[in-house]
Biopython code that builds the backbone (N, CA, C, O; Angstrom):
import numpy as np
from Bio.PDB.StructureBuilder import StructureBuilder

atoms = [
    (1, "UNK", "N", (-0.212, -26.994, 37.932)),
    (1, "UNK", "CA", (-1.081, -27.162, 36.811)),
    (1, "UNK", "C", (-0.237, -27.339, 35.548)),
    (1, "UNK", "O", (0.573, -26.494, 35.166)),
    (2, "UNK", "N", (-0.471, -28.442, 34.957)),
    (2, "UNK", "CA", (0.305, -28.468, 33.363)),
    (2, "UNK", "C", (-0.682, -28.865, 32.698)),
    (2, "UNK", "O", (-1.488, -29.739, 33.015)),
    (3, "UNK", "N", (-0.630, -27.931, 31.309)),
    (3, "UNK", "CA", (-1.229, -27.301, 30.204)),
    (3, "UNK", "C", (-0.550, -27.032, 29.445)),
    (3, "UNK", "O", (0.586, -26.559, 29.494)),
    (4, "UNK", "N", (-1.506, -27.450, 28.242)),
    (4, "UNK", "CA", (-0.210, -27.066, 26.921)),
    (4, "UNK", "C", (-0.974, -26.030, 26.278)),
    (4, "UNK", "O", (-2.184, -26.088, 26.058)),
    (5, "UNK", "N", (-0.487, -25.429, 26.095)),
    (5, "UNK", "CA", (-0.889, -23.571, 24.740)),
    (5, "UNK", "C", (-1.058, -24.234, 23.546)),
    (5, "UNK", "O", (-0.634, -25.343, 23.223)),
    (6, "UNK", "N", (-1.914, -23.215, 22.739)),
    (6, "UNK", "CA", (-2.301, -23.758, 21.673)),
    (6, "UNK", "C", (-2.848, -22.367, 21.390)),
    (6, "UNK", "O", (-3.604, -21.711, 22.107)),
    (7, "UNK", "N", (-2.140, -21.919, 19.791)),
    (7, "UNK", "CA", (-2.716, -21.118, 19.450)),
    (7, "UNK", "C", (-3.282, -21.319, 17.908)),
    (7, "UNK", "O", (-2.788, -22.011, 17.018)),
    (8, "UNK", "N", (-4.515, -20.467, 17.869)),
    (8, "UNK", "CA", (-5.233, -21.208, 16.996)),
    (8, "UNK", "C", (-4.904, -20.026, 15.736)),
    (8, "UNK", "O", (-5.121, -18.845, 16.007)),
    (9, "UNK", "N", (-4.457, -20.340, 14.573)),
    (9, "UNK", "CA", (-4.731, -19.924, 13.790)),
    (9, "UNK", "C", (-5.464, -19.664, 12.761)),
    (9, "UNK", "O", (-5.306, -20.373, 11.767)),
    (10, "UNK", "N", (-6.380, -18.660, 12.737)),
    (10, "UNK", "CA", (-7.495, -18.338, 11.103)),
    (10, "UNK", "C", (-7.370, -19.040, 10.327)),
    (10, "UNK", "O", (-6.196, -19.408, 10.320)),
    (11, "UNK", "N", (-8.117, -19.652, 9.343)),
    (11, "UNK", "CA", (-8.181, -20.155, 7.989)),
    (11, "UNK", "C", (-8.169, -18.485, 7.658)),
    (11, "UNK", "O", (-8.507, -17.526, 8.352)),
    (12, "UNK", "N", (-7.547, -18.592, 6.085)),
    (12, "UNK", "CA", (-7.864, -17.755, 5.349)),
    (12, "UNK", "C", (-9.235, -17.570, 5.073)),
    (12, "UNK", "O", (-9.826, -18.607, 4.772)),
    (13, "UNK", "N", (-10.286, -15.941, 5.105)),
    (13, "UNK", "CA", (-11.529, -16.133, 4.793)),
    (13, "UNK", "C", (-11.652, -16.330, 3.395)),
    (13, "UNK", "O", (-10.684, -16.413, 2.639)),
    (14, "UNK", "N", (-13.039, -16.416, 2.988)),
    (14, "UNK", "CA", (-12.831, -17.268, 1.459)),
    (14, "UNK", "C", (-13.115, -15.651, 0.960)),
    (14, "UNK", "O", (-13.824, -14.763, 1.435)),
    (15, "UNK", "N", (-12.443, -15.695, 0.075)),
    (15, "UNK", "CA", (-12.731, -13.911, -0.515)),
    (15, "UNK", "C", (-13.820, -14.221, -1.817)),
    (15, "UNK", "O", (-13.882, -15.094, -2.682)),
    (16, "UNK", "N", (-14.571, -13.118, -1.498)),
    (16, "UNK", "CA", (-15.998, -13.219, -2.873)),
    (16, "UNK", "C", (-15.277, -12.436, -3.784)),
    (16, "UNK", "O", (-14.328, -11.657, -3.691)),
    (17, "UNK", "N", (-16.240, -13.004, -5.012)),
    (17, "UNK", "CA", (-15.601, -12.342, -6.462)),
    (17, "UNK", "C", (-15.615, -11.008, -6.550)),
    (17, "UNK", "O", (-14.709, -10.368, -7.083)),
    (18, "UNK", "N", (-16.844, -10.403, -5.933)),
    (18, "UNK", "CA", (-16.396, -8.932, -5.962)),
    (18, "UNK", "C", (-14.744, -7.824, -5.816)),
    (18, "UNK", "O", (-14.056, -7.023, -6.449)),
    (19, "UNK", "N", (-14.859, -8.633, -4.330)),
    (19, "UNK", "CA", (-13.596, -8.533, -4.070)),
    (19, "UNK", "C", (-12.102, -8.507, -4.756)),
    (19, "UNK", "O", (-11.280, -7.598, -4.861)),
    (20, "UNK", "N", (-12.089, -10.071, -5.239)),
    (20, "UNK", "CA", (-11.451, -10.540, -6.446)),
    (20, "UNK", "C", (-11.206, -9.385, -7.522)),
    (20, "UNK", "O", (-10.054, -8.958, -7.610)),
    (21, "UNK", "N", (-12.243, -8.816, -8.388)),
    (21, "UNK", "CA", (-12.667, -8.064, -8.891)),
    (21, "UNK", "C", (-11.585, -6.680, -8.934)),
    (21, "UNK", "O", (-10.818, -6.195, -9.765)),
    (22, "UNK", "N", (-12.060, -6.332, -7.370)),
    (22, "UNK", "CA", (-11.485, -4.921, -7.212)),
    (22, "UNK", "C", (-9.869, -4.781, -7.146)),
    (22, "UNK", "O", (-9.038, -3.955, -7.523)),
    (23, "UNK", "N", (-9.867, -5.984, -6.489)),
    (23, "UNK", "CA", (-8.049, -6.141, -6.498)),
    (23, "UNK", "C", (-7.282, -6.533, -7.734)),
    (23, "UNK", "O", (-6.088, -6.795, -7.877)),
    (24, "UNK", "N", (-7.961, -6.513, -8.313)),
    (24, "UNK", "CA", (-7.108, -7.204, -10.265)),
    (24, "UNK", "C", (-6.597, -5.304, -10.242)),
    (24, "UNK", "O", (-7.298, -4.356, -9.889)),
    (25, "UNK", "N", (-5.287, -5.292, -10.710)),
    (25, "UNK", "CA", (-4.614, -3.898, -11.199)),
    (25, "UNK", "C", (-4.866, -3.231, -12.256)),
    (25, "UNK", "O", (-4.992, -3.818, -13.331)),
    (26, "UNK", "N", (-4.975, -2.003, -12.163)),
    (26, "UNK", "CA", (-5.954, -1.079, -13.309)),
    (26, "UNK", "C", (-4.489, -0.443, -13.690)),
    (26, "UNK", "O", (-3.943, 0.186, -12.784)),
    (27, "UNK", "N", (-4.019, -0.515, -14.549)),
    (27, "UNK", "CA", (-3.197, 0.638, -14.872)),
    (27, "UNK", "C", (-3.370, 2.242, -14.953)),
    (27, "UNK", "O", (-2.545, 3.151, -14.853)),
    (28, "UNK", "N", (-4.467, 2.237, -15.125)),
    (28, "UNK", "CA", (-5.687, 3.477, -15.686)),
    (28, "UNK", "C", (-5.845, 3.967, -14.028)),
    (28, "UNK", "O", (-5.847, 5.193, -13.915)),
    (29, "UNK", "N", (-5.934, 3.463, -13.168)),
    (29, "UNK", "CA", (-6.563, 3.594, -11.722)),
    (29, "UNK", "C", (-5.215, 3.609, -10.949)),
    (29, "UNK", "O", (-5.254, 4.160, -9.849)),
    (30, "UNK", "N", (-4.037, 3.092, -11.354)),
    (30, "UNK", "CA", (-2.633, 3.002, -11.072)),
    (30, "UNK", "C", (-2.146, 4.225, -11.632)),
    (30, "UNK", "O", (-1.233, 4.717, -10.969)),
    (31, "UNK", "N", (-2.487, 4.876, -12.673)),
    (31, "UNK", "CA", (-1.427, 5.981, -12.706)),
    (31, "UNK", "C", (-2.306, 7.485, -12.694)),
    (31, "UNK", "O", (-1.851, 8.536, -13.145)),
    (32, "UNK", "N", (-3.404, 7.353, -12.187)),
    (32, "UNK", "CA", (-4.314, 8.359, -11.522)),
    (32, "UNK", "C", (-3.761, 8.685, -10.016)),
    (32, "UNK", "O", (-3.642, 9.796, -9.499)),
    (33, "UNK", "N", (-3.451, 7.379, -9.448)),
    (33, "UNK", "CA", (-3.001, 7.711, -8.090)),
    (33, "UNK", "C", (-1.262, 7.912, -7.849)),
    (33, "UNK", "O", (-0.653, 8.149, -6.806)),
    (34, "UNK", "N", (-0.765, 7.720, -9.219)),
    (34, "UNK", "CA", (0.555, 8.082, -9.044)),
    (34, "UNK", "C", (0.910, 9.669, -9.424)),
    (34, "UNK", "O", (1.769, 10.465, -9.043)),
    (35, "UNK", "N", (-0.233, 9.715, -10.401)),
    (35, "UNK", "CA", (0.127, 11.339, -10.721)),
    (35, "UNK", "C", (-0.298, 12.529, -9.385)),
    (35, "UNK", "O", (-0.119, 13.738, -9.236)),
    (36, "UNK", "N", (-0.809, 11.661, -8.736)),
    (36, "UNK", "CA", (-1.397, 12.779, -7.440)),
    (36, "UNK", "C", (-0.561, 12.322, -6.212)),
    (36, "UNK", "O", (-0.672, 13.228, -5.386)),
    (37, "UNK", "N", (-0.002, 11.618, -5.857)),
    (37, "UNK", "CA", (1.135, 11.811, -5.128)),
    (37, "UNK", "C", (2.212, 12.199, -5.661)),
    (37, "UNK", "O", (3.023, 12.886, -5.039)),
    (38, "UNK", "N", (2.388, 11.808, -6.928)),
    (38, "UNK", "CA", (3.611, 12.868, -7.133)),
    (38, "UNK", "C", (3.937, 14.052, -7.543)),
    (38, "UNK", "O", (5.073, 14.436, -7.824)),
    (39, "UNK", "N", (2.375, 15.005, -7.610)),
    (39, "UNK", "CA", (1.943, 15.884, -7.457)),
    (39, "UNK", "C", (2.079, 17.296, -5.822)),
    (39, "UNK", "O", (2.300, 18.496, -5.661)),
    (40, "UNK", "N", (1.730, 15.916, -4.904)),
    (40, "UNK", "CA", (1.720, 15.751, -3.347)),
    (40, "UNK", "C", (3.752, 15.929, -2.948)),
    (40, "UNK", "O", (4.271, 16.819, -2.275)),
    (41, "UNK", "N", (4.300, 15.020, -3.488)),
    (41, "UNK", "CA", (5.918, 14.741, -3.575)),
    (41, "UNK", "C", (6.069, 16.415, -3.660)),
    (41, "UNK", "O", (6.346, 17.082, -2.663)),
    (42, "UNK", "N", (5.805, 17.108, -5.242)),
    (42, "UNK", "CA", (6.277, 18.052, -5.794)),
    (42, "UNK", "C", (6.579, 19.082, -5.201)),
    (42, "UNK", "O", (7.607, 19.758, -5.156)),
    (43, "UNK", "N", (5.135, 19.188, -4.529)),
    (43, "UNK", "CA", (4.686, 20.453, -3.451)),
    (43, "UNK", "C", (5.611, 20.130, -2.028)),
    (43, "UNK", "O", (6.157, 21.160, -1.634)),
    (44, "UNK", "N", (5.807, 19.316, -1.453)),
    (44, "UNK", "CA", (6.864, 19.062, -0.322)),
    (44, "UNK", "C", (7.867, 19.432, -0.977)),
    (44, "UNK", "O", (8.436, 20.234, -0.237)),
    (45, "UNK", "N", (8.668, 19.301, -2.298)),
    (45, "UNK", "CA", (10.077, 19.473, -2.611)),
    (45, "UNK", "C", (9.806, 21.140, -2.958)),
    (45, "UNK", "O", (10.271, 21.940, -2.146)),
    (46, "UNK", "N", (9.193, 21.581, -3.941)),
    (46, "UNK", "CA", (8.645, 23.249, -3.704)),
    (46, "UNK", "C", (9.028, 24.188, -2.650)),
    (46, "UNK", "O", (9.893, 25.043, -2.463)),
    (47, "UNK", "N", (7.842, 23.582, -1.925)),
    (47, "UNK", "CA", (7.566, 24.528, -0.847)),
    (47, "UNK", "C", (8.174, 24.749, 0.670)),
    (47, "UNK", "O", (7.997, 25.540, 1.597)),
    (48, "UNK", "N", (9.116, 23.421, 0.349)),
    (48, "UNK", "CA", (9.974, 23.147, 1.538)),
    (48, "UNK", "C", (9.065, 22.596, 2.386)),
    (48, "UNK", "O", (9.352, 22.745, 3.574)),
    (49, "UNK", "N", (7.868, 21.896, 2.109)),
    (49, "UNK", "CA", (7.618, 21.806, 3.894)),
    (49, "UNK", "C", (7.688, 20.762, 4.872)),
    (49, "UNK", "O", (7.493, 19.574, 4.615)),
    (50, "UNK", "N", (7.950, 21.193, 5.912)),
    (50, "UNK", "CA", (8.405, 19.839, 6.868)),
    (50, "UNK", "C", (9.938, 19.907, 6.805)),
    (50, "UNK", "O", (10.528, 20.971, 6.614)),
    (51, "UNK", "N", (10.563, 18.718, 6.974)),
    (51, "UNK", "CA", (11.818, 18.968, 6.724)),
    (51, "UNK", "C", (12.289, 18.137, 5.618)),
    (51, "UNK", "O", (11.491, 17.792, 4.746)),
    (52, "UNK", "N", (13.472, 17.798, 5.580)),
    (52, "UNK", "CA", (13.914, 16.528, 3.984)),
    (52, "UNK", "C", (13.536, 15.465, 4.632)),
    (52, "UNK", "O", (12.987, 14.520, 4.065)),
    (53, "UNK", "N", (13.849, 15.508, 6.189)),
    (53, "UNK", "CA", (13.436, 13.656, 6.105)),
    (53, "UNK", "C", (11.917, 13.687, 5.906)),
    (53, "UNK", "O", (11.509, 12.558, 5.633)),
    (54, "UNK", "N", (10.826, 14.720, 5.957)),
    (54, "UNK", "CA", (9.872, 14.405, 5.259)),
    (54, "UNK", "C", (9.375, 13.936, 4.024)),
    (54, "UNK", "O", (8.501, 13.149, 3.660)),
    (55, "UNK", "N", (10.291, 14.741, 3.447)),
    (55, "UNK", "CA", (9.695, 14.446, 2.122)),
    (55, "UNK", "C", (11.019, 13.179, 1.348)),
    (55, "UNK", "O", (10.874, 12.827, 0.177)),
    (56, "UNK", "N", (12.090, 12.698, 2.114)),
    (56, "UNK", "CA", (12.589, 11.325, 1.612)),
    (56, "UNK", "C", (11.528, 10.378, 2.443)),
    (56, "UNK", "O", (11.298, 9.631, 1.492)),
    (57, "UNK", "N", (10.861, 9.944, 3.303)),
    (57, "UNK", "CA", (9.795, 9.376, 3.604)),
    (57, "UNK", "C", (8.453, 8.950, 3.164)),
    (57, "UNK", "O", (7.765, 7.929, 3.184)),
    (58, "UNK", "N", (8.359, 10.475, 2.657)),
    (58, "UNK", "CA", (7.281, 10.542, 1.346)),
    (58, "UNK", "C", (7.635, 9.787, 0.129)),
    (58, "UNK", "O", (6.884, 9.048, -0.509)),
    (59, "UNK", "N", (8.818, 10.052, -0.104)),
    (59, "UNK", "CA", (9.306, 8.728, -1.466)),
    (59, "UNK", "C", (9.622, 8.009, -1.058)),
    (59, "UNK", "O", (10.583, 7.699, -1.762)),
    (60, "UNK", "N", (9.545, 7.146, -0.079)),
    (60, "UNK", "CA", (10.032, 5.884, 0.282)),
    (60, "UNK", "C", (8.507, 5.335, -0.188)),
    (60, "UNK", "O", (8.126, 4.677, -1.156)),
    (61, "UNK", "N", (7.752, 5.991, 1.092)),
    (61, "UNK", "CA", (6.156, 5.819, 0.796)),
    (61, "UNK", "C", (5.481, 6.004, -0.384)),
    (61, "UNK", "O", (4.304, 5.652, -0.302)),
    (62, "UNK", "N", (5.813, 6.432, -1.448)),
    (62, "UNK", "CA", (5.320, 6.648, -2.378)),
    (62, "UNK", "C", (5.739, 5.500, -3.298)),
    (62, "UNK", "O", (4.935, 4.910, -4.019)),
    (63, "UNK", "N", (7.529, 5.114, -3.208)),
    (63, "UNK", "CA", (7.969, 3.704, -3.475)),
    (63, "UNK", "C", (7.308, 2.181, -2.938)),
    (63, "UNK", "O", (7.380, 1.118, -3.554)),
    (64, "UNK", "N", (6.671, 2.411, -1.649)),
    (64, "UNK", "CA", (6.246, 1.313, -1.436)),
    (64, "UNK", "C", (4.721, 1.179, -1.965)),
    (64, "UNK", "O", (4.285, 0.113, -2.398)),
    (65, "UNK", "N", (4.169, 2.028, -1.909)),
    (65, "UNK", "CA", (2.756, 2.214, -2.588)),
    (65, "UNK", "C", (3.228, 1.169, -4.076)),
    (65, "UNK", "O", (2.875, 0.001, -4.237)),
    (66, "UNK", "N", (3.977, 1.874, -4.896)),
    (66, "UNK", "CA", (4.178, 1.634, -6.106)),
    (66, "UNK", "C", (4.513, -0.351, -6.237)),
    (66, "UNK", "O", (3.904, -1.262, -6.798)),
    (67, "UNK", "N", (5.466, -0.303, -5.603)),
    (67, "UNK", "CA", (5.657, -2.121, -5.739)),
    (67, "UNK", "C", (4.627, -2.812, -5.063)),
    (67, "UNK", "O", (4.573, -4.018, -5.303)),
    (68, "UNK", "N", (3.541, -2.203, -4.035)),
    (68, "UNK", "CA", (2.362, -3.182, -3.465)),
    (68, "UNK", "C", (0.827, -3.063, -4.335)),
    (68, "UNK", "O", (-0.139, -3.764, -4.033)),
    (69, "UNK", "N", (0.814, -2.347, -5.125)),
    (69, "UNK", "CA", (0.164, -1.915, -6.065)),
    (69, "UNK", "C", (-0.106, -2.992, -7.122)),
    (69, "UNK", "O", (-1.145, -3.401, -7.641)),
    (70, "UNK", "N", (1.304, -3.338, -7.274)),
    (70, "UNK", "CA", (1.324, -4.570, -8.159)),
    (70, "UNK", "C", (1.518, -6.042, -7.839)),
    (70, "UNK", "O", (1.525, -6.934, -8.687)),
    (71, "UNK", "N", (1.692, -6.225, -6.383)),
    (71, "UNK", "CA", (2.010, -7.329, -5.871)),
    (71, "UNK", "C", (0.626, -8.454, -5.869)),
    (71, "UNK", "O", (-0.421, -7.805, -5.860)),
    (72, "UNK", "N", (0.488, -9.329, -5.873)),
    (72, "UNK", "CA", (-1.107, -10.072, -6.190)),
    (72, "UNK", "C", (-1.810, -9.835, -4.718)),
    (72, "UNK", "O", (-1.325, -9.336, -3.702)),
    (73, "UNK", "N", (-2.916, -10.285, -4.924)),
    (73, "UNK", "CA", (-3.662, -9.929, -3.842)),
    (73, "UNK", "C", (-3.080, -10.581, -2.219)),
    (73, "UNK", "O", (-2.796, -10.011, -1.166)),
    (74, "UNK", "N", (-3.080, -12.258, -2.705)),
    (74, "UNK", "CA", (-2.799, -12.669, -1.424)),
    (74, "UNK", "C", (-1.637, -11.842, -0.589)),
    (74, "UNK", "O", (-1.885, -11.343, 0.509)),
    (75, "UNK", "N", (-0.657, -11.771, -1.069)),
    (75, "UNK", "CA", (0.418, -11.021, -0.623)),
    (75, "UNK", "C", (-0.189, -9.696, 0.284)),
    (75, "UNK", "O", (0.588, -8.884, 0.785)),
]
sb = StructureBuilder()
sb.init_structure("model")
sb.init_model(0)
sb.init_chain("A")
sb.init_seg("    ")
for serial, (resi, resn, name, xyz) in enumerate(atoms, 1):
    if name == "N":
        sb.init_residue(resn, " ", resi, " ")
    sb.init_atom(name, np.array(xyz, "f"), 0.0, 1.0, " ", f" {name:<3s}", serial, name[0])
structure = sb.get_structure()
């Protein structure tokens, strides 16, 4: 049997304005959620808990939050 593969790739769906909307960056809504993870950070460095590679993980994660936050939507 010969057959050729074919894989089909999605169109992008068309995104509604709402949407649009919610993803535009709030600074105001951006540093509400930074003060509470690094709130979250504080208490891991505190209280010891977990171990360090927890809480360097946690700032990695807390670093990547921060640069995708601002990256545009499509991305």
């Amino acid at each position: 049997m010969s057959g050729t593969l074919r894989a089909a790739i999605p169109s992008a769906a068309p995104v509604l304005e709402s949407q649009l909307e919610r993803s535009r960056p709030d600074l105001r809504r951006f540093a509400v959620l930074v003060v509470q993870l690094a709130l979250l950070l504080l208490a891991f460095d505190l209280y010891g808990l977990e171990s360090r590679g927890f809480f360097t993980l946690g700032c990695l994660i807390f670093g990547g939050f921060a640069v995708s936050y601002w990256l545009p939507f499509r991305f």
